[in-house]
N, CA, C and O atoms as a GROMACS GRO file, in nm:
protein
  380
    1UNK      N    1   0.208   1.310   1.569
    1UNK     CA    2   0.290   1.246   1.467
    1UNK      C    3   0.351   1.354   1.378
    1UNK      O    4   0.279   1.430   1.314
    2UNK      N    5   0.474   1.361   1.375
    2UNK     CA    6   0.564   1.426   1.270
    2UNK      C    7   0.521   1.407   1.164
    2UNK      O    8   0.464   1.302   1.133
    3UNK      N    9   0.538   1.491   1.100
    3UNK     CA   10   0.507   1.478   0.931
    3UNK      C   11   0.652   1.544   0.848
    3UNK      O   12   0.709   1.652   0.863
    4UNK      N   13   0.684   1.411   0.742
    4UNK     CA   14   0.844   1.367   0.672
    4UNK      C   15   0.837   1.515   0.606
    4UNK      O   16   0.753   1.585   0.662
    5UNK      N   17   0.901   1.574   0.507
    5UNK     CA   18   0.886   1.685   0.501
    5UNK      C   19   0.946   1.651   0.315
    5UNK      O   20   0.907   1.725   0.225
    6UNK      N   21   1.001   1.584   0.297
    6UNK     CA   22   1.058   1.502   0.170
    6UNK      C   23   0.959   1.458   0.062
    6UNK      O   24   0.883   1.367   0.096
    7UNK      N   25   0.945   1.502  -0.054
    7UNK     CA   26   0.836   1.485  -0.188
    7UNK      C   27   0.831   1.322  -0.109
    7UNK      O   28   0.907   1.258  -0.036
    8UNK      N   29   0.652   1.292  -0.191
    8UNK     CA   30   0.596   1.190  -0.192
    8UNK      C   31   0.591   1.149  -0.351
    8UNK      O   32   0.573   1.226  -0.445
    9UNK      N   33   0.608   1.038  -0.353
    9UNK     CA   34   0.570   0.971  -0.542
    9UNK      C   35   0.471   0.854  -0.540
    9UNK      O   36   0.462   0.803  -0.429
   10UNK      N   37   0.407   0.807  -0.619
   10UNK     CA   38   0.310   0.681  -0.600
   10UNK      C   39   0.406   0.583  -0.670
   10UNK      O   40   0.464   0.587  -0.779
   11UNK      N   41   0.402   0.491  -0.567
   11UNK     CA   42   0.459   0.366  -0.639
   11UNK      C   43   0.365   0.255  -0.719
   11UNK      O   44   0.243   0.256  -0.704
   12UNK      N   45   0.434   0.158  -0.805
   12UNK     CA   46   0.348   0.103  -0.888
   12UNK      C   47   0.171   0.050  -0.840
   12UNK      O   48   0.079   0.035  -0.920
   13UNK      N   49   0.161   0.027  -0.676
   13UNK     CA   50   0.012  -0.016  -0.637
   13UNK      C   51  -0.035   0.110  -0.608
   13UNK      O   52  -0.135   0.105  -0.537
   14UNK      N   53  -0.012   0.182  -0.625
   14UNK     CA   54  -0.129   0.341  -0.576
   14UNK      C   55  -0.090   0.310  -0.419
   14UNK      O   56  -0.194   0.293  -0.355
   15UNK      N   57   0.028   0.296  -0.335
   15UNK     CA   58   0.059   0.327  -0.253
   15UNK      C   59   0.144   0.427  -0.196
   15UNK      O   60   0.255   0.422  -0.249
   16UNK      N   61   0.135   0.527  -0.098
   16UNK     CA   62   0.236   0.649  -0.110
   16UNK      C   63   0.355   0.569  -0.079
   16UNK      O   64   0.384   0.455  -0.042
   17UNK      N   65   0.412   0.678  -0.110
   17UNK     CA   66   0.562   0.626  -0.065
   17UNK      C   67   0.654   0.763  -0.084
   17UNK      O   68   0.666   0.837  -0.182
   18UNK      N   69   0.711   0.769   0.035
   18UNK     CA   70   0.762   0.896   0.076
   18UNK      C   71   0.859   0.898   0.034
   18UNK      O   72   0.869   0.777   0.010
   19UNK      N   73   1.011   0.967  -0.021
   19UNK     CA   74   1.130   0.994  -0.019
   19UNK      C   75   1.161   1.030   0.088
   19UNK      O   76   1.081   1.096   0.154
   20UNK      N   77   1.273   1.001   0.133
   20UNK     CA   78   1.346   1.046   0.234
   20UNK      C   79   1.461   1.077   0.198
   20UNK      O   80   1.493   1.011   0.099
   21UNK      N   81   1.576   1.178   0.248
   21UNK     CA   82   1.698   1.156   0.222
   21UNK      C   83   1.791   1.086   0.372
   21UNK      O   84   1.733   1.087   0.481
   22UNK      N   85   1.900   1.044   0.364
   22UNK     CA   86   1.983   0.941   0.440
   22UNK      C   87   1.973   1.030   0.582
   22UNK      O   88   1.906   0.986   0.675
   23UNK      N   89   2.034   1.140   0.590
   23UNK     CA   90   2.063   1.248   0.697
   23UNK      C   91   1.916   1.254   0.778
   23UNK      O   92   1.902   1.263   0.900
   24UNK      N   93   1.804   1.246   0.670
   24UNK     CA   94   1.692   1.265   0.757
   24UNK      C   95   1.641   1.163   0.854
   24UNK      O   96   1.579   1.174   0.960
   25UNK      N   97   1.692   1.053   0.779
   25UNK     CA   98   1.679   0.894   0.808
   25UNK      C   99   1.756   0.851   0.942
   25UNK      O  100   1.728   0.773   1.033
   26UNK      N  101   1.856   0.931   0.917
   26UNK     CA  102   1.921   0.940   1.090
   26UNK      C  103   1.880   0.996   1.181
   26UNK      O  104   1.867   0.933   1.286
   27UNK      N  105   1.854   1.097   1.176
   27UNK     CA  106   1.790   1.187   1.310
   27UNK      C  107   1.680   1.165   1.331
   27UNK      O  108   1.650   1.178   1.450
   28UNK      N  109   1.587   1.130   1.251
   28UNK     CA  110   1.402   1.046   1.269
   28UNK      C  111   1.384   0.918   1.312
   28UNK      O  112   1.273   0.879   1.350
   29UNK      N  113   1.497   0.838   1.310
   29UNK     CA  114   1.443   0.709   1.276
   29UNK      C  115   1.353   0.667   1.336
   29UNK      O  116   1.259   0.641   1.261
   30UNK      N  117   1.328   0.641   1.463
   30UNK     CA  118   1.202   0.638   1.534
   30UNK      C  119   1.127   0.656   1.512
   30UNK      O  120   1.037   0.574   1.529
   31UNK      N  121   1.102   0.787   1.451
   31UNK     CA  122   0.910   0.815   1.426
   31UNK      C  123   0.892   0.751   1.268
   31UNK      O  124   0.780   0.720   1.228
   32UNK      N  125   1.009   0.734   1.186
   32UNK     CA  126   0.989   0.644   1.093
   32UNK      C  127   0.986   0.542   1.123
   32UNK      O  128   0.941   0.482   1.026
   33UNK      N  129   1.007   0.475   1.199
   33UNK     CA  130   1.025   0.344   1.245
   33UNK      C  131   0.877   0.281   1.284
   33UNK      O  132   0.838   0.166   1.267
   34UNK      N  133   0.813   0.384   1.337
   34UNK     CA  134   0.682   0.447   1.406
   34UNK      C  135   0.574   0.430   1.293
   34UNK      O  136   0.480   0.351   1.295
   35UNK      N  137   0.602   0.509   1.207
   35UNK     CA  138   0.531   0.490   1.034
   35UNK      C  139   0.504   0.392   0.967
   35UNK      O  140   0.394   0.354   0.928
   36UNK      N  141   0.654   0.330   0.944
   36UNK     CA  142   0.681   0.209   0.917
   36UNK      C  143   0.535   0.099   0.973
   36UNK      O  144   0.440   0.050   0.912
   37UNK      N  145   0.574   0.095   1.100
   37UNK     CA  146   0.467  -0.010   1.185
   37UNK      C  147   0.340  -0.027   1.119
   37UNK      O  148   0.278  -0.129   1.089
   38UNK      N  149   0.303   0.145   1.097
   38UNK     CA  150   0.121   0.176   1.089
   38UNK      C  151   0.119   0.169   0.949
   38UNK      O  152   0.037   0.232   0.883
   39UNK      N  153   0.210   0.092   0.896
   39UNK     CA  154   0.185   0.109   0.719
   39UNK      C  155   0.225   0.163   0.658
   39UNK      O  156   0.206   0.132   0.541
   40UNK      N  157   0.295   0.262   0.681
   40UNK     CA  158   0.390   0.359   0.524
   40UNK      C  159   0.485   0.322   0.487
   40UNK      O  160   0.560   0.269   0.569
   41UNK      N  161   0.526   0.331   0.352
   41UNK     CA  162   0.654   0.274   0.319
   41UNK      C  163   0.770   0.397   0.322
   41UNK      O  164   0.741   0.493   0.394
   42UNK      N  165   0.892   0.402   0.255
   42UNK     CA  166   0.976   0.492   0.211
   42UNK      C  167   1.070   0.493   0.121
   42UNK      O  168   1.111   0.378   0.109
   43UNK      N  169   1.108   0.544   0.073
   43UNK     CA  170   1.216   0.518  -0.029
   43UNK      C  171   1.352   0.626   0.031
   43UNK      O  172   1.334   0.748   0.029
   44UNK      N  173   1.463   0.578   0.075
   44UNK     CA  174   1.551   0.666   0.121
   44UNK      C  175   1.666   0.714   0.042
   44UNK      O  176   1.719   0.613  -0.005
   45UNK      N  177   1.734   0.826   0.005
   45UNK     CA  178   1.802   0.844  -0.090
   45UNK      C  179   1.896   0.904  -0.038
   45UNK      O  180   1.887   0.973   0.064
   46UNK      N  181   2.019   0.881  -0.119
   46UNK     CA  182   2.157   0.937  -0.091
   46UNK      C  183   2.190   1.067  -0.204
   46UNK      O  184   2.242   1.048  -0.314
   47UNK      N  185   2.166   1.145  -0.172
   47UNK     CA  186   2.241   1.267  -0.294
   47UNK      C  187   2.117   1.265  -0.362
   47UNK      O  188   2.155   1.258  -0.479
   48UNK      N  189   2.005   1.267  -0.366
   48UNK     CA  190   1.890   1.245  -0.472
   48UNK      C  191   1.828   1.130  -0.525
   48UNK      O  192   1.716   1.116  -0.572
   49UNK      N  193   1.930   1.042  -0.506
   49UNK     CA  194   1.917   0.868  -0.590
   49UNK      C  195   1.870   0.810  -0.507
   49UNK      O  196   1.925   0.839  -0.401
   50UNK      N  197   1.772   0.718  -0.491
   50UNK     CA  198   1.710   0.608  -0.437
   50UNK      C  199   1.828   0.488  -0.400
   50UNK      O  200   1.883   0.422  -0.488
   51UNK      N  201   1.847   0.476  -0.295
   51UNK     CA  202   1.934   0.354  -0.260
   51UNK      C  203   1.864   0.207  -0.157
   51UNK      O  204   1.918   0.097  -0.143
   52UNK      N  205   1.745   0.248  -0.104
   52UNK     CA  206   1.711   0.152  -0.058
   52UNK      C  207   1.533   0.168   0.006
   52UNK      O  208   1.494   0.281   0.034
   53UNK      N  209   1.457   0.071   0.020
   53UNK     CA  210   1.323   0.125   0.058
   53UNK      C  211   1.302   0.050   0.214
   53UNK      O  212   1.338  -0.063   0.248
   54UNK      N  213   1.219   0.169   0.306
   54UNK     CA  214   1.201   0.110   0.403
   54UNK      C  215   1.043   0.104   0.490
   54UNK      O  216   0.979   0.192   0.547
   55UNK      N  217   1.015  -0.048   0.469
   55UNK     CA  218   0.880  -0.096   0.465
   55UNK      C  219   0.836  -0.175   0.537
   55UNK      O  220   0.908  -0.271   0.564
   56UNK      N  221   0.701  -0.167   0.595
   56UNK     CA  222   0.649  -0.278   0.700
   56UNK      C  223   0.701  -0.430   0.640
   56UNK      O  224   0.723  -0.462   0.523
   57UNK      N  225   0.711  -0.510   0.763
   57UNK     CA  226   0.772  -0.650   0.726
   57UNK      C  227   0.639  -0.745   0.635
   57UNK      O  228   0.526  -0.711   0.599
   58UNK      N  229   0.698  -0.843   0.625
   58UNK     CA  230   0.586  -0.919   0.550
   58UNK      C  231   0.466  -0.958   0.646
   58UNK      O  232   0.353  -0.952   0.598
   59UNK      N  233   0.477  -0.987   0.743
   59UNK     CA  234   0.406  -1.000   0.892
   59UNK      C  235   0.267  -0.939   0.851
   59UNK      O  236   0.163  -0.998   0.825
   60UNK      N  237   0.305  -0.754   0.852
   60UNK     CA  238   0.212  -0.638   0.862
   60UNK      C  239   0.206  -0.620   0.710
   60UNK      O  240   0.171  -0.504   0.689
   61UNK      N  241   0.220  -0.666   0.630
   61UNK     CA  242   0.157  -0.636   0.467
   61UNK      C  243   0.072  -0.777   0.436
   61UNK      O  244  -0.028  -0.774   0.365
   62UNK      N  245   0.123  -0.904   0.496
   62UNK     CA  246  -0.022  -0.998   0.508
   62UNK      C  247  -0.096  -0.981   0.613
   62UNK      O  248  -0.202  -1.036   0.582
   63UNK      N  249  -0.106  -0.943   0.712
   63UNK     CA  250  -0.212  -0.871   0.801
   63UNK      C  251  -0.300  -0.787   0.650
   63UNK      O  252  -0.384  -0.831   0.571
   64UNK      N  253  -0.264  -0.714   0.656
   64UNK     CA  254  -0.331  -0.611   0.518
   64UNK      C  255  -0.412  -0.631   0.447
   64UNK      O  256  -0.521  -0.576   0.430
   65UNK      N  257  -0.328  -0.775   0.365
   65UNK     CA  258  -0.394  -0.844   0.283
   65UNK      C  259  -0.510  -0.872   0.307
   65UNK      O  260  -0.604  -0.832   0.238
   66UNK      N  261  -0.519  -0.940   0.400
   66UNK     CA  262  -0.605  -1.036   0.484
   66UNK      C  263  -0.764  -0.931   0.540
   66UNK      O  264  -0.882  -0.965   0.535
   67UNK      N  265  -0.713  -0.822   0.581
   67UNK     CA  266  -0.830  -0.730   0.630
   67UNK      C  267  -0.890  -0.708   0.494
   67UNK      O  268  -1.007  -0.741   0.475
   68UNK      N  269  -0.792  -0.637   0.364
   68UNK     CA  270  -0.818  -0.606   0.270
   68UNK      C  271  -0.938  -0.728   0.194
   68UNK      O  272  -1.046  -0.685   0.153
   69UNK      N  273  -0.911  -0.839   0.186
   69UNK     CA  274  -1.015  -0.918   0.113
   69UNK      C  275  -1.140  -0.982   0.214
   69UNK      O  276  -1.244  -1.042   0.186
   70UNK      N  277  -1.084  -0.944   0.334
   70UNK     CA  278  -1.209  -0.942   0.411
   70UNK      C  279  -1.306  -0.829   0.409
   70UNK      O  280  -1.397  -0.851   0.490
   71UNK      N  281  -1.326  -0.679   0.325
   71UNK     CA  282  -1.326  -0.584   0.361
   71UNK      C  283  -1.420  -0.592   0.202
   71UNK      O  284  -1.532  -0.543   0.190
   72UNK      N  285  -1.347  -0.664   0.094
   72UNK     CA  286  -1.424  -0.712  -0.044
   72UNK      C  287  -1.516  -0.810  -0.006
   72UNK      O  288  -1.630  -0.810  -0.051
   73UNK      N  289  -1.479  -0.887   0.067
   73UNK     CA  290  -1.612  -1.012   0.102
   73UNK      C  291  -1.707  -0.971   0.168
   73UNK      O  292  -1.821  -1.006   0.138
   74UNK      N  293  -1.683  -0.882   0.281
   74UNK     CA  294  -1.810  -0.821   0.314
   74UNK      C  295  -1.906  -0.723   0.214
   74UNK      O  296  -2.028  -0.718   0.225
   75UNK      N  297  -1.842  -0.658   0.131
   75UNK     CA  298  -1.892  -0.560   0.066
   75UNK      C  299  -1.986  -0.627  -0.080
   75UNK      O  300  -2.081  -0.574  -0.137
   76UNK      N  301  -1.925  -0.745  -0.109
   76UNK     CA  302  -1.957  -0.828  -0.163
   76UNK      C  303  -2.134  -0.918  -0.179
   76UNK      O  304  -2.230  -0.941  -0.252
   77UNK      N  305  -2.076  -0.936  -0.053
   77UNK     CA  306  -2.246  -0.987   0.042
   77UNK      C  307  -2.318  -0.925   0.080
   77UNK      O  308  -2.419  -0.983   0.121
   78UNK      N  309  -2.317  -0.718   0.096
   78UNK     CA  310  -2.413  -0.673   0.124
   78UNK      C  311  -2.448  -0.576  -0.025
   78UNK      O  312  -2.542  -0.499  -0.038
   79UNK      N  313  -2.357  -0.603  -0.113
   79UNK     CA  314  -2.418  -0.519  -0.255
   79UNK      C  315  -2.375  -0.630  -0.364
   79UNK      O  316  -2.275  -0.614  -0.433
   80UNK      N  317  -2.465  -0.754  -0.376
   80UNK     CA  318  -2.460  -0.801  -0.432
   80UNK      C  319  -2.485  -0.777  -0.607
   80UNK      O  320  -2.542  -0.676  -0.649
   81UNK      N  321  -2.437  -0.877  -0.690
   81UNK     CA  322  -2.463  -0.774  -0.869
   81UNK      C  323  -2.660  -0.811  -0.895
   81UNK      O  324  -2.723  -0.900  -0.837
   82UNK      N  325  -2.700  -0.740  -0.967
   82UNK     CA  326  -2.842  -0.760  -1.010
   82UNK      C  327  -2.814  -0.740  -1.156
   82UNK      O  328  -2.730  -0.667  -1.209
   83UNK      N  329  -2.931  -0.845  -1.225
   83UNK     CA  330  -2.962  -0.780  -1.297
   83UNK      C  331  -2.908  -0.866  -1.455
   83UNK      O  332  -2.958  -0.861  -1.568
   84UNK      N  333  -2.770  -0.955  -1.394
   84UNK     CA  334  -2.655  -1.025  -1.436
   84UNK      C  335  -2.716  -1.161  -1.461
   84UNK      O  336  -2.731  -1.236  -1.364
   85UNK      N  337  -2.757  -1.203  -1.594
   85UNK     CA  338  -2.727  -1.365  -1.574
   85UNK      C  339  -2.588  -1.389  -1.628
   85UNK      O  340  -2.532  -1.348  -1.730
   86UNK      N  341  -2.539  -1.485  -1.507
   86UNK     CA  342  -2.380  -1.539  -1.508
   86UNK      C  343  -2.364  -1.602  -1.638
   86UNK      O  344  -2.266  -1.586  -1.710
   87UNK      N  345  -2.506  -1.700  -1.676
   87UNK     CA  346  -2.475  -1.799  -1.816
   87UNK      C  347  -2.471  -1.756  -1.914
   87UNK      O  348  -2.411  -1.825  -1.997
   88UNK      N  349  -2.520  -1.642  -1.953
   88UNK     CA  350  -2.550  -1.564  -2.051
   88UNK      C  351  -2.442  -1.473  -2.070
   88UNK      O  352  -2.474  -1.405  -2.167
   89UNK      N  353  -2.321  -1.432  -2.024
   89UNK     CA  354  -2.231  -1.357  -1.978
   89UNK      C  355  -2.116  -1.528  -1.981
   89UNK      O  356  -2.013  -1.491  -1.926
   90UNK      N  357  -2.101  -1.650  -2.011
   90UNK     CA  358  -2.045  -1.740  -1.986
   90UNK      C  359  -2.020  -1.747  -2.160
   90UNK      O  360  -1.933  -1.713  -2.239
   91UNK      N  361  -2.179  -1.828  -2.164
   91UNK     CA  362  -2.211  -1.835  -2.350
   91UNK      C  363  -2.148  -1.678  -2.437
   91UNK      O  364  -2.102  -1.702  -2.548
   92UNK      N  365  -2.145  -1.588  -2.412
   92UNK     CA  366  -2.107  -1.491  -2.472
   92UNK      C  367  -1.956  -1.495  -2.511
   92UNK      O  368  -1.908  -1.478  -2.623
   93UNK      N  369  -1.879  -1.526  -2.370
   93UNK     CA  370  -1.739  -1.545  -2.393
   93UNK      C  371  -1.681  -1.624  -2.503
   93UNK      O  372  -1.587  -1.584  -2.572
   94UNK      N  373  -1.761  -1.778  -2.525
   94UNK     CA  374  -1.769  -1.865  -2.565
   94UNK      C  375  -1.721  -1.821  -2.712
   94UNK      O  376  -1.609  -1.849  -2.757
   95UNK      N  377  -1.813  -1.754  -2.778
   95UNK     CA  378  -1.891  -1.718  -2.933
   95UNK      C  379  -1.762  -1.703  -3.000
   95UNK      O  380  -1.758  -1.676  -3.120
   0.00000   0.00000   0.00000
């Protein structure tokens, strides 16, 4: 796998997200296209400026989702909280 060669920035979810510029966007597209699939996003720019972002479809970001809160539910059920009474932590809110 190629690696983009264009600064990376974090976008607002703590997800990378690469810059690209347009020219690069032409001659790669494929292995971005490639990226794309396995999850990365991009942001592609003309002259420096951001003009458009290019990102797995909604398809493969609810796939994601879906592993993602399956991934909390398991982790959930094998490190459960101790230690916590829920009512007491309920009544508190209350006060």
């Amino acid at each position: 796998m190629e690696i983009i060669r264009d600064k990376t920035v974090v976008c607002p979810l703590f997800l990378m997200k690469i810059e690209i510029g347009s020219y690069e966007v032409k001659t790669k597209l494929p292995e971005l296209l490639r990226q794309v699939k396995a999850g990365k996003s991009f942001t592609i720019t003309n002259r420096g400026k951001a003009v458009a972002d290019l990102v797995p479809t909604l398809g493969v970001r609810a796939k994601d989702k879906v592993a993602a809160a399956e991934k909390l539910k398991e982790f959930m059920l094998t490190n459960p909280v101790r230690g916590v009474n829920i009512k007491e932590l309920i009544e508190e809110g209350r006060a």
